[in-house]
N, C-alpha and C positions, 0 to 999 in steps of 0.2 A: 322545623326549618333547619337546625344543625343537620337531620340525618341527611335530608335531600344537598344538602351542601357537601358530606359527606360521601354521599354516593358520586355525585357529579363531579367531584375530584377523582374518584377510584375510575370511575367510567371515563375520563378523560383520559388520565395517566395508560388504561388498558388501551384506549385507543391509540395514543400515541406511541408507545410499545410496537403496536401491532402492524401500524405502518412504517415504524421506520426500519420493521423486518420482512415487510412488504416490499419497499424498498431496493433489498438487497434478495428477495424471493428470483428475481429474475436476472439473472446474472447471466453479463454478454459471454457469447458464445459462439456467435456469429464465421469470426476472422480469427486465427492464433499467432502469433507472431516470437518463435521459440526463439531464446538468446541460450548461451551455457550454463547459467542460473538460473532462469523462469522460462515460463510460458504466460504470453501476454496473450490473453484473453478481450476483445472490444467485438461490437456490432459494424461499428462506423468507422470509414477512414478518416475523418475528422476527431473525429474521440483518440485515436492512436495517433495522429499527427498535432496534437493538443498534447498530450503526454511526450512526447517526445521532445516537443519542441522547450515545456515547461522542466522539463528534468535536464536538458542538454541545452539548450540555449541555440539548438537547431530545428528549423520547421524542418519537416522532410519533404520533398517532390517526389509527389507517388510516380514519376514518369522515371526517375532515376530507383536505383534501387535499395531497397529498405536495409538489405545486408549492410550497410554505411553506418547504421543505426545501433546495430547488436551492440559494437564494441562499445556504444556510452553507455547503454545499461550495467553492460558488465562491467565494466572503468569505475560506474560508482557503489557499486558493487561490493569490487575488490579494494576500494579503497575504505567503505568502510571494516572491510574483515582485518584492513592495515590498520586501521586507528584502533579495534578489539582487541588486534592479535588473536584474532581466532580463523581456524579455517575446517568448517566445517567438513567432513566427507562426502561427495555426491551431494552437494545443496541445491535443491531445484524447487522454487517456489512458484506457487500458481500467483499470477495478477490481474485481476479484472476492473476493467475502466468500465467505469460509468459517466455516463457525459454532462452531468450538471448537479452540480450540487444542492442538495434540498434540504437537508438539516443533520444533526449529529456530528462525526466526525466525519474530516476530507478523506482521512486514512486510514484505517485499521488492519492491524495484523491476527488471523484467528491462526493459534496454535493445530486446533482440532484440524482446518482442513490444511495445515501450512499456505495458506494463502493471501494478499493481501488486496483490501478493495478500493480504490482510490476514485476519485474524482478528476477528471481529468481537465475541468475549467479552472480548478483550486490544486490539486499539487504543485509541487515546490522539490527542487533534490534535496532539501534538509529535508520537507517531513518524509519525502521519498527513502533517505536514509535512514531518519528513523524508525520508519519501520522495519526498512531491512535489516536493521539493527538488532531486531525484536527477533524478524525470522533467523537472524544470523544465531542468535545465543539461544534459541529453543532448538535448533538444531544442532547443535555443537556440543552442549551438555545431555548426556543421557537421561536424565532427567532435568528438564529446566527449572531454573531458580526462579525464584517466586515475581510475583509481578512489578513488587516495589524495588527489587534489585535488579528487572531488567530495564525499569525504568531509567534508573541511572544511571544505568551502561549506554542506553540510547540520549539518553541527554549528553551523557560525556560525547558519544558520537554529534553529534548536534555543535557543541559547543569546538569539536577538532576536526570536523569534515574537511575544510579546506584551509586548515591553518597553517599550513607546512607550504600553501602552493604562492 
């Protein structure tokens, strides 16, 4: 009885591993939407108009034009590289919305692709910054500092995103 109990934990855990890298196996690609720091990756113009409206506090009207839109990405952006004081060289980060969130995190930053993947029903411009917090200091140190010291640089972000406004 313990083995099979044991097995059915290890078989669940692999399964759930495996989908929530299933998950993110299919990543939008559909639509790109390039600002001076990223390229926004979505399928749907509701997924990009969800993202935009959740990190800017602006829905967009696909009928006017989306160029209205670059500067909040980059605004919050550059406002985190203001509260680091860092400014990285050519910083261009890939980000791709997915349209509902299912489990895990709403956001994560992977070093390996410089990328970040967000949810676009659950972002927020804090956790939106901190991640870019995360891309900000992996790109700016030639080698980045270990995971538990970027962590605190993006809480500190977290904690002075808009404290000055």
């Amino acid at each position: 009885m313990f083995y099979k109990t044991i097995l059915s934990i290890v078989i669940l855990s692999v399964l759930f591993v495996l989908s929530s890298r299933l998950a993110y196996s299919q990543e939008p690609k559909k639509h790109s939407f390039p600002t001076q720091y990223t390229v926004i990756y979505y399928n749907d113009d509701k997924d990009l108009s969800d993202f935009l409206w959740r990190i800017s506090g602006k829905r967009p009207n696909f009928t006017e034009s989306l160029q209205l839109f670059k500067p909040k990405v980059d605004r919050l952006i550059r406002r985190v590289q203001d509260v680091l004081n860092m400014y990285p060289n050519n910083l261009s980060v890939k980000i791709y919305i997915y349209p509902e969130y299912k489990s895990g995190d709403i956001a994560v930053y992977s070093f390996k692709t410089n990328s970040i993947r967000v949810y676009a029903d659950r972002i927020t411009d804090g956790i939106f910054a901190h991640e870019i917090a995360h891309a900000i200091i992996s790109n700016y140190f030639k080698e980045p500092p270990p995971r538990k010291v970027q962590e605190i640089l993006a809480q500190y972000v977290d904690k002075h995103l808009w404290s000055d406004y």
